[in-house]
Structure formats: C-alpha cells, structure tokens
N, CA and C atoms as a LAMMPS dump frame, in Angstrom:
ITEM: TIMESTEP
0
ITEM: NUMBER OF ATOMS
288
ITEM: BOX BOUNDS ff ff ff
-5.0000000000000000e+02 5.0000000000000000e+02
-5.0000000000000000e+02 5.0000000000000000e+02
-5.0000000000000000e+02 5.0000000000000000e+02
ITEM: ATOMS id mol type element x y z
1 1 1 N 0.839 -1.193 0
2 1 2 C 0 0 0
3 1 3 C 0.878 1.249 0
4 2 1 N 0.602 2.232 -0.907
5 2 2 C 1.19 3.181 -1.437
6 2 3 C 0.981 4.42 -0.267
7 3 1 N 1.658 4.719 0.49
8 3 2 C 1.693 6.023 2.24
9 3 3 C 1.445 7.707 1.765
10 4 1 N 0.324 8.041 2.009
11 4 2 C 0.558 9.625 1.561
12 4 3 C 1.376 9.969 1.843
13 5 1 N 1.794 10.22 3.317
14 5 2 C 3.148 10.898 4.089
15 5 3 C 3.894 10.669 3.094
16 6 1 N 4.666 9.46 2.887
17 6 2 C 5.781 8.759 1.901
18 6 3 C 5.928 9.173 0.826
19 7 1 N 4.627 9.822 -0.175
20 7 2 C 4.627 10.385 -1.431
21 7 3 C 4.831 12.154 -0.596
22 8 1 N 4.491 12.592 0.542
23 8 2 C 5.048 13.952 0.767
24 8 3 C 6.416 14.236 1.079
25 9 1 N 6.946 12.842 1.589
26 9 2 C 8.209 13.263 1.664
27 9 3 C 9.343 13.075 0.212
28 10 1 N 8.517 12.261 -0.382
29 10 2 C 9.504 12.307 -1.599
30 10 3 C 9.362 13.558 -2.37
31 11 1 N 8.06 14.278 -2.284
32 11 2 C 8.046 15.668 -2.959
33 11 3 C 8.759 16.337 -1.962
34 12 1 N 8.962 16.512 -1.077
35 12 2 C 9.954 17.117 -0.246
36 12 3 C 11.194 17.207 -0.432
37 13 1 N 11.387 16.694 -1.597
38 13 2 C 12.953 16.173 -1.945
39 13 3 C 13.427 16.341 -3.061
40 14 1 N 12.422 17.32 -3.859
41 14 2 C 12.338 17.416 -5.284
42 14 3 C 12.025 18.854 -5.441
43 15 1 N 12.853 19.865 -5.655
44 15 2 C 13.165 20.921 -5.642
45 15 3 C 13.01 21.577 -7.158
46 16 1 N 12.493 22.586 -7.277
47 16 2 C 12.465 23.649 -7.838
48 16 3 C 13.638 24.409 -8.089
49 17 1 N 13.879 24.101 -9.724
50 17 2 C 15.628 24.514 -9.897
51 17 3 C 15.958 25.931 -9.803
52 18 1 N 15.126 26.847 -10.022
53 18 2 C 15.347 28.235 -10.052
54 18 3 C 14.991 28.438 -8.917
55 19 1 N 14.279 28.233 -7.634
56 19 2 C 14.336 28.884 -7.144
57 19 3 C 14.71 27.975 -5.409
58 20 1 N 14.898 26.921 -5.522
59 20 2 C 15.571 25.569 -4.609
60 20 3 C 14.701 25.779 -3.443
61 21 1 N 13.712 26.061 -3.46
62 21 2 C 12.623 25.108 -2.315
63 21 3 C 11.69 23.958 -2.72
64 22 1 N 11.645 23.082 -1.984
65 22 2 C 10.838 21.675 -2.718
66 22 3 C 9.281 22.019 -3.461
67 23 1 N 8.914 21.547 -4.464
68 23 2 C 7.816 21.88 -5.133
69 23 3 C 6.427 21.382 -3.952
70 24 1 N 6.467 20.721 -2.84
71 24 2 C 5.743 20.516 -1.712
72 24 3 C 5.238 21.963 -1.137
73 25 1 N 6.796 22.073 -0.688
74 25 2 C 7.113 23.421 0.328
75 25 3 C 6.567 24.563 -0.258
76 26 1 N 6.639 24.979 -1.532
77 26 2 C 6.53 26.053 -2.401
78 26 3 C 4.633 26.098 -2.603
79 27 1 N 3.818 24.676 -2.483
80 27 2 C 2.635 24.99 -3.452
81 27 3 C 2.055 24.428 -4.084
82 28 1 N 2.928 23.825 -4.93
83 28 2 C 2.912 23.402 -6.202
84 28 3 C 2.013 22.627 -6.34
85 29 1 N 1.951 21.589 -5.357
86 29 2 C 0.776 20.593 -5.592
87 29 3 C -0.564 20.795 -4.703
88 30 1 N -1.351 20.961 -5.891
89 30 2 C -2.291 20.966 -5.577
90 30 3 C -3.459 20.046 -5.142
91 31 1 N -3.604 19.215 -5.396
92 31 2 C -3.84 17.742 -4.748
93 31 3 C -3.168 16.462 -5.311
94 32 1 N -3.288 15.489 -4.218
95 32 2 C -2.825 14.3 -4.025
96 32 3 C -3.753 13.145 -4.204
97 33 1 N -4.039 12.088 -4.804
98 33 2 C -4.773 11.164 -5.036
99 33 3 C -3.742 9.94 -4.739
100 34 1 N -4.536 9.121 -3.898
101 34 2 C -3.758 7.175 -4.37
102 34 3 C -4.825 6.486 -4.909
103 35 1 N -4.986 5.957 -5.86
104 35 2 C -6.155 5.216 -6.239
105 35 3 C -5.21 3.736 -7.186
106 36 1 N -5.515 2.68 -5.934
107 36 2 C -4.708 1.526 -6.052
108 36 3 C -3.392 1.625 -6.092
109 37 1 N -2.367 1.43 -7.085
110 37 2 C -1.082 1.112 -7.002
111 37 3 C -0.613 2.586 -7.734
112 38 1 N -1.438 3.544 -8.29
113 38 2 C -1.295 4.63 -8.805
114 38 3 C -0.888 6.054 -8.171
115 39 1 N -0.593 6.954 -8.594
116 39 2 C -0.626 8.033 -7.625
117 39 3 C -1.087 9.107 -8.585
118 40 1 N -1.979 10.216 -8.264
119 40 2 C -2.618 11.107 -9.529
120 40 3 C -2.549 12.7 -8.487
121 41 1 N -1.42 13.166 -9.167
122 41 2 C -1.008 14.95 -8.632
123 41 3 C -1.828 15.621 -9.858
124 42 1 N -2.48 16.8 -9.28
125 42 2 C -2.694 17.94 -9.702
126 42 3 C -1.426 19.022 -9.449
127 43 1 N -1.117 19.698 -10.075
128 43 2 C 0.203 20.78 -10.089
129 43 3 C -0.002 22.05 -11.024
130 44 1 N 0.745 23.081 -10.363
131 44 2 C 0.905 23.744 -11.24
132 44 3 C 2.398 24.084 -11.006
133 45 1 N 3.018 25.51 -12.041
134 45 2 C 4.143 25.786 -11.948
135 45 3 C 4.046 27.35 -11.279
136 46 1 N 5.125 27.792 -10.735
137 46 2 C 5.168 29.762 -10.232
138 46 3 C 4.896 30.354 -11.554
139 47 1 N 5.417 29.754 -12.942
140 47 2 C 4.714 30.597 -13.848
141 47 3 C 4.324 30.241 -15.131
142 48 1 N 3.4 30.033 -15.937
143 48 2 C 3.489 28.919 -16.896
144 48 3 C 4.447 29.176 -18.086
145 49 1 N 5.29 30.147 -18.001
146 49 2 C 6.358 30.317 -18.892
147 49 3 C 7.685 29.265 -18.166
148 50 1 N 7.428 28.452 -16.878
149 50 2 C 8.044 28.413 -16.344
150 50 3 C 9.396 27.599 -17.054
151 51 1 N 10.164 27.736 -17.49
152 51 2 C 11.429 26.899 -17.921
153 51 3 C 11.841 25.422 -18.073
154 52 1 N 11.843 25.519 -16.706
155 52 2 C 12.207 24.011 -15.946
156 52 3 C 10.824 23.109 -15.95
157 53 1 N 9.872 23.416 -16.45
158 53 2 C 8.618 23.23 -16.288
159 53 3 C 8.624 21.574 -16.817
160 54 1 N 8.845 21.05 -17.438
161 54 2 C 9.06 19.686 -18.147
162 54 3 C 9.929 18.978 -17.565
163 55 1 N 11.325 19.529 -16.964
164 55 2 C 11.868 18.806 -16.904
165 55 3 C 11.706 18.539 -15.084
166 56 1 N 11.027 19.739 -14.634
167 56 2 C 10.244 19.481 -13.537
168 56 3 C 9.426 18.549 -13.031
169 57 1 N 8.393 18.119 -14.179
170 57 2 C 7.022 17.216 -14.59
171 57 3 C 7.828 15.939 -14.102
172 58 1 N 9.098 15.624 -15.217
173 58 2 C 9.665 14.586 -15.319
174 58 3 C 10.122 14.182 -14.142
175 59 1 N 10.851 15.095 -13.293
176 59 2 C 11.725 14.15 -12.31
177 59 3 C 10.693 14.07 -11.241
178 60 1 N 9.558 15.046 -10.872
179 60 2 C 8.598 13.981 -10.325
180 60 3 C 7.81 12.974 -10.368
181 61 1 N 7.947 12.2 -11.938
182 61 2 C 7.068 11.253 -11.8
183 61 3 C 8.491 10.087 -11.931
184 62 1 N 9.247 10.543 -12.264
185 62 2 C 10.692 9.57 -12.234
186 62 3 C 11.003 9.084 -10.572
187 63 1 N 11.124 10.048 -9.974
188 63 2 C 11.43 9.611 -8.362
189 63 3 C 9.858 9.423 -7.842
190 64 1 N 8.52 9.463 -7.846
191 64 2 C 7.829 8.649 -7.8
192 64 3 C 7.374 7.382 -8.07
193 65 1 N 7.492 7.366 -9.199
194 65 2 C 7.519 5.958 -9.591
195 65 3 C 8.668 5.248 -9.051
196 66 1 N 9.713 5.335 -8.686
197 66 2 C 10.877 4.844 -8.085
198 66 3 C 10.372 4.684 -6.686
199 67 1 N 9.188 4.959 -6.09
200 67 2 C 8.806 4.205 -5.208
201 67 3 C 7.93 3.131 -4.815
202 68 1 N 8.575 2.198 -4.017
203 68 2 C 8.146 0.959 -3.757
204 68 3 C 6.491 0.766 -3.803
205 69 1 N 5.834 0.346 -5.015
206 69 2 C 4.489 -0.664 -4.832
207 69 3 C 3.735 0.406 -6.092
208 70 1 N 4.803 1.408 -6.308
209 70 2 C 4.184 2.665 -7.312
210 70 3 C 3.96 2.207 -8.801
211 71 1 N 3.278 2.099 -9.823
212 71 2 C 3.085 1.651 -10.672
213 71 3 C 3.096 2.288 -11.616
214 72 1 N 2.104 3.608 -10.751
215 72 2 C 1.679 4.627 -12.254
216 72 3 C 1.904 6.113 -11.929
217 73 1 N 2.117 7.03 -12.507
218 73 2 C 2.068 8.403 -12.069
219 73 3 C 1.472 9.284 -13.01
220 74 1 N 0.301 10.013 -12.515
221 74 2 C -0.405 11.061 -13.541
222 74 3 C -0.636 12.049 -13.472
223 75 1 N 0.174 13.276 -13.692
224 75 2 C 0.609 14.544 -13.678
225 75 3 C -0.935 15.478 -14.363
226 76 1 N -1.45 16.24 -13.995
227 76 2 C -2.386 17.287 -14.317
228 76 3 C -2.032 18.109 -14.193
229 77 1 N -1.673 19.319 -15.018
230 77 2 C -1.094 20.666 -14.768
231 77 3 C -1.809 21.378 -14.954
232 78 1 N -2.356 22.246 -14.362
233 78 2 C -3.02 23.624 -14.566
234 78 3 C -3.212 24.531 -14.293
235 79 1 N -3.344 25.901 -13.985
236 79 2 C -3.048 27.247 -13.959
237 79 3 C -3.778 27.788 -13.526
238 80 1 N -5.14 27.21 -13.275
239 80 2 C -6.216 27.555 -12.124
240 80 3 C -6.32 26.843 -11.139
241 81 1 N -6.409 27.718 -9.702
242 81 2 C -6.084 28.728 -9.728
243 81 3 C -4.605 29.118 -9.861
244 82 1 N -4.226 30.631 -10.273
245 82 2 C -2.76 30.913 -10.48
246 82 3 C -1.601 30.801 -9.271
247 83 1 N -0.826 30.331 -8.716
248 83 2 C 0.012 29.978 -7.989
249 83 3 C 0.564 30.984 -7.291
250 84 1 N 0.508 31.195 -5.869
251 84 2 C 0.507 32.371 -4.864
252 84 3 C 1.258 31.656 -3.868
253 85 1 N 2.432 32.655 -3.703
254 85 2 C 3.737 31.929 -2.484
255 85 3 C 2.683 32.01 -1.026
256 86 1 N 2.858 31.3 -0.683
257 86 2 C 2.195 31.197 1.459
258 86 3 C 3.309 32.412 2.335
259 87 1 N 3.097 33.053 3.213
260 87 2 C 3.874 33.601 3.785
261 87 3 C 5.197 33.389 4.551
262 88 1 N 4.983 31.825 4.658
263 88 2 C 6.802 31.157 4.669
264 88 3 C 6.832 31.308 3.796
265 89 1 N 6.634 31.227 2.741
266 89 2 C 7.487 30.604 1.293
267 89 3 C 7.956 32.355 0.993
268 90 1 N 7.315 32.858 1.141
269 90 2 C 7.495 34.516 0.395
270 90 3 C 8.444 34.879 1.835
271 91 1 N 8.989 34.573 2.874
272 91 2 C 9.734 34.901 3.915
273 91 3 C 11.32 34.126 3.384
274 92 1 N 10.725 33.029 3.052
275 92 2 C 12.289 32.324 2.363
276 92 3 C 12.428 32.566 1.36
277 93 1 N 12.184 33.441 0.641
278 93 2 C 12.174 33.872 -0.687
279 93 3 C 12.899 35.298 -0.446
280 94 1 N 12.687 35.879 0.777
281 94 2 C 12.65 37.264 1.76
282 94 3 C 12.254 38.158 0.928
283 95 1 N 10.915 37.738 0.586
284 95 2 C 10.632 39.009 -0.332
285 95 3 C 8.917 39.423 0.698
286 96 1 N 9.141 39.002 2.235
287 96 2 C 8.171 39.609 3.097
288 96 3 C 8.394 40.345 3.899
C-alpha cells in the first residue's frame, strides 16, 4: 500500500531549480490522489512560462515511480487557480 506521508516526503525532496525550495514546500501541488497502485497529482508551476517546467514534470514522476508498490504516475497541470507563495514561502524567498 502506497503512504501519503511517503509520497510527501519524496516531494519534499524534489526541488524547484530556479528557485531551490521543494515543489511541496513552495505549493505546487495541488492535490494528491492514491487510487490503487497509482498516484494522480494535480500541479501547477510559479509561472506557466516556467522553464524548468518539463523537466520538472519529469523528475517527479521519475522519483515517484521509483517508489516501492508505485506503478503509475499522472501529472495534471493547470493554472487555475494561479500559484501564490504562502507567507513562509514569500519569507524564504525574503521578499516579506
């Protein structure tokens, strides 16, 4: 059986290249699904011009799936609503 915690800490560990806080920490995901051996993220990016944006996509479903009992991974990206730092995140950013 596939552990929410376990899928938060591996996003915990998977960082955002421009700006190096974990895509967890930052926002990014917007919900979490386990449905059987699968795992199904909603996401978005800080901007949809965002760069790294693909190769972002990729290494989270690469180090997901690299976990034990994980089968499938299905990325939804979308832009509603638009992506707004939390007041830690905009403090480690020190732009509060």
């Amino acid at each position: 059986m596939i552990e929410r915690e376990k899928i938060i800490e591996m996003l915990k560990k998977i960082n955002d290249p421009e700006i190096q806080i974990d895509v967890y920490t930052l926002g990014l995901i917007y919900n979490l699904e386990i449905i059987d051996n699968s795992i199904k993220l909603k996401m978005t990016f800080t901007s949809p011009m965002c760069p790294y944006g693909p190769w972002l996509m990729n290494d989270i479903k690469t180090k997901l799936k690299g976990m034990e009992g994980v089968k499938n991974v299905d990325i939804e990206l979308v832009f509603e609503p638009p992506w707004q730092p939390s007041s830690e995140v905009k403090m480690m950013l020190g732009i509060e």
